[in-house]
C-alpha positions in Angstrom: 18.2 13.0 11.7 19.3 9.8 13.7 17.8 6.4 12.1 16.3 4.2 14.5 16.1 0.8 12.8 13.1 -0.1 15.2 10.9 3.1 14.3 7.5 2.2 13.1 8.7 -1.6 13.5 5.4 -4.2 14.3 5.0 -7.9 14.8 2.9 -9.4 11.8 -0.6 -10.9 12.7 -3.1 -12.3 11.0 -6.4 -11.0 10.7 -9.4 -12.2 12.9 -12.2 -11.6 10.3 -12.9 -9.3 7.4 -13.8 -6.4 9.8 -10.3 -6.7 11.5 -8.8 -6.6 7.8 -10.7 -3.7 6.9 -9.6 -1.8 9.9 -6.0 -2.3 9.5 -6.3 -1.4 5.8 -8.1 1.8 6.9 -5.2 2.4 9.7 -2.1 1.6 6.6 -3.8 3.6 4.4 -4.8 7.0 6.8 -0.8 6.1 8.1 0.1 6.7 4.3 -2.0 10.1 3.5 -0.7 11.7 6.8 2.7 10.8 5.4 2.7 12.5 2.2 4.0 16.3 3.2 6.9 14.4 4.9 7.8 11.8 2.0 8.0 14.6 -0.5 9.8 17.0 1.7 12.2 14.0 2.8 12.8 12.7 -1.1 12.7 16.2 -2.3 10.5 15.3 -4.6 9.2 17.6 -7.6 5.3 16.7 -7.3 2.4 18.2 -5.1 1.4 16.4 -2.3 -2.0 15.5 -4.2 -0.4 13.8 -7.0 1.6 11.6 -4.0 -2.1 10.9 -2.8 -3.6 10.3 -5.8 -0.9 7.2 -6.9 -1.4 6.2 -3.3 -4.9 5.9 -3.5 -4.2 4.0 -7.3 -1.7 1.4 -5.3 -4.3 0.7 -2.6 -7.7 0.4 -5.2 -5.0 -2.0 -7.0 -6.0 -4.4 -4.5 -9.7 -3.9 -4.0 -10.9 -7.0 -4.9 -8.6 -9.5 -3.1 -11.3 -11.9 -1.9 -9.1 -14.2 -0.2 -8.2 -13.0 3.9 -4.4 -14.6 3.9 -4.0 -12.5 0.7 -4.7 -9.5 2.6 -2.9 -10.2 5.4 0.3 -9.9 3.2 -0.6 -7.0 1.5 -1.2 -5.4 4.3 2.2 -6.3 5.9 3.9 -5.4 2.9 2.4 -2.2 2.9 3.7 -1.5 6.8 7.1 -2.7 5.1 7.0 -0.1 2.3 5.7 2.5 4.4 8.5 1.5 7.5 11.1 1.8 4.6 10.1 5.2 3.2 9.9 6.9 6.7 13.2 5.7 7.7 15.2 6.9 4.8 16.1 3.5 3.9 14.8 3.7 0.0 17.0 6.3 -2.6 14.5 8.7 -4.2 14.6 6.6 -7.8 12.9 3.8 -5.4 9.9 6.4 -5.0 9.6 7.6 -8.2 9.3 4.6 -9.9 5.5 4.2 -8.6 5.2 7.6 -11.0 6.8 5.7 -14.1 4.1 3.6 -15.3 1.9 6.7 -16.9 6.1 6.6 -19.0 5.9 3.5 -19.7 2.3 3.0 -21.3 3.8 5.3 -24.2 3.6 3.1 -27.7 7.6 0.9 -27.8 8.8 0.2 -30.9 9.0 -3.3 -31.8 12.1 -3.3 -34.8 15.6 -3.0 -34.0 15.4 0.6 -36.1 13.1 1.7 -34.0 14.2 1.0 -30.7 18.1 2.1 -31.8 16.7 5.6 -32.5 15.1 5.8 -29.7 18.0 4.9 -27.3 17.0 1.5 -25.9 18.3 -1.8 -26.4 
């Protein structure tokens, strides 16, 4: 497979209105789902395709509420960045899965020295 730095590449722009925003969050997001079968097959990742659309969908009702049209604007072109990244082979599969650690994370840490010496971390 041949890496073409310019694949999926687009100029940033601004959105007109809230209906403009709303379409290119529609567009990033559908770009995402159809992308799914290929990320997992390209990152050899050990999770169905629905669990990749699931934490996709999480990520993008993250942002729901962003009331502000610059805000979105951003998000949106960091989205294209992630998603332009991803396709292109430019992330290491760790940089994928770390969207799935945060279910890990939630887990209960212990707050003494003991505690977190037994259980491996510093």
């Amino acid at each position: 497979m041949t890496i073409n730095a310019t694949y999926l590449a687009r100029t940033t722009r601004t959105s007109a209105d809230w209906a403009d925003a709303r379409n290119r969050v529609i567009h990033s997001y559908r770009q995402w789902l159809r992308a799914c079968p290929e990320i997992q097959s390209m990152y050899k990742l050990n999770l169905p395709i629905a669990a990749l659309r699931t934490k996709l969908r999480q990520e993008f009702e993250r942002h729901r509420y962003v009331n502000q049209l610059k805000t979105v604007d951003v998000l949106i072109f960091q989205a294209h960045a992630e998603f332009q990244e991803t396709l292109n082979f430019w992330k290491q599969k760790t940089n994928v899965m770390k969207y799935f650690q945060v279910e890990e994370d939630n887990k209960k840490q212990p707050h003494d020295f003991m505690g977190r010496f037994l259980e491996g971390r510093n």
